[in-house]
N, C-alpha and C positions, 0 to 999 in steps of 0.2 A: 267151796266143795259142793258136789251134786251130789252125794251121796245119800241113799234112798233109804234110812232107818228102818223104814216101817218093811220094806221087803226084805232088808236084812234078818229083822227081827221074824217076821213069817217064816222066812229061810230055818231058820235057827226052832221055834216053835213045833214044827213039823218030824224038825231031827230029834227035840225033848232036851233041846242047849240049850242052859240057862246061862244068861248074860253073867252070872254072879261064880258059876263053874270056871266062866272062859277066863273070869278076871282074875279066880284064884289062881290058874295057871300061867296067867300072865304077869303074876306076880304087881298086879295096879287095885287099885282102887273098882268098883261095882259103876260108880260116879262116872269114872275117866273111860271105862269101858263103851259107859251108855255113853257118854257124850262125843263118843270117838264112832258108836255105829250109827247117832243120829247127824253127825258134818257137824259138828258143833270146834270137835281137837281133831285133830292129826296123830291121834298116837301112835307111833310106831311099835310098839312093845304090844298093843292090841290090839292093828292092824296086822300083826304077823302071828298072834295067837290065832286070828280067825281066818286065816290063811290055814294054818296050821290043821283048824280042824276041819279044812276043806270047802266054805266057806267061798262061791265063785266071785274070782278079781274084779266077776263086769259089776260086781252088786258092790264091792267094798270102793269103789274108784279111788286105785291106789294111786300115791303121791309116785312121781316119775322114777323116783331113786328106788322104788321098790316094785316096779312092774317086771313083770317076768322072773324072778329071782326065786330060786328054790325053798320050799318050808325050810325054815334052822333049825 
């Protein structure tokens, strides 16, 4: 994965999103959250939470099975 944490993270900083808000909403762990916006997991459940809260596709480099697909 390419995915660029630390601009996620400024992403999100800026809005006043806490990594630990997006987790509870995505019902995971604070851990699997961050380890999913630094490329480390694939999570899906908080790939879609940060979708969700708007969060641009080009900054989370979504796995194929979830590009273009509408918030749930």
């Amino acid at each position: 994965m390419n995915r660029n944490g630390d601009k996620i993270r400024a992403w999100m900083v800026e809005r006043r999103i806490s990594v630990a808000a997006v987790a509870r909403k995505a019902g995971i762990t604070q851990s699997i959250m961050s380890e999913t916006i630094h490329g480390k997991r694939n999570n899906r459940r908080a790939l879609q939470a940060l979708v969700n809260i708007g969060c641009p596709e080009k900054l989370l480099v979504l796995p194929a099975d979830m590009k273009g697909k509408e918030a749930a």
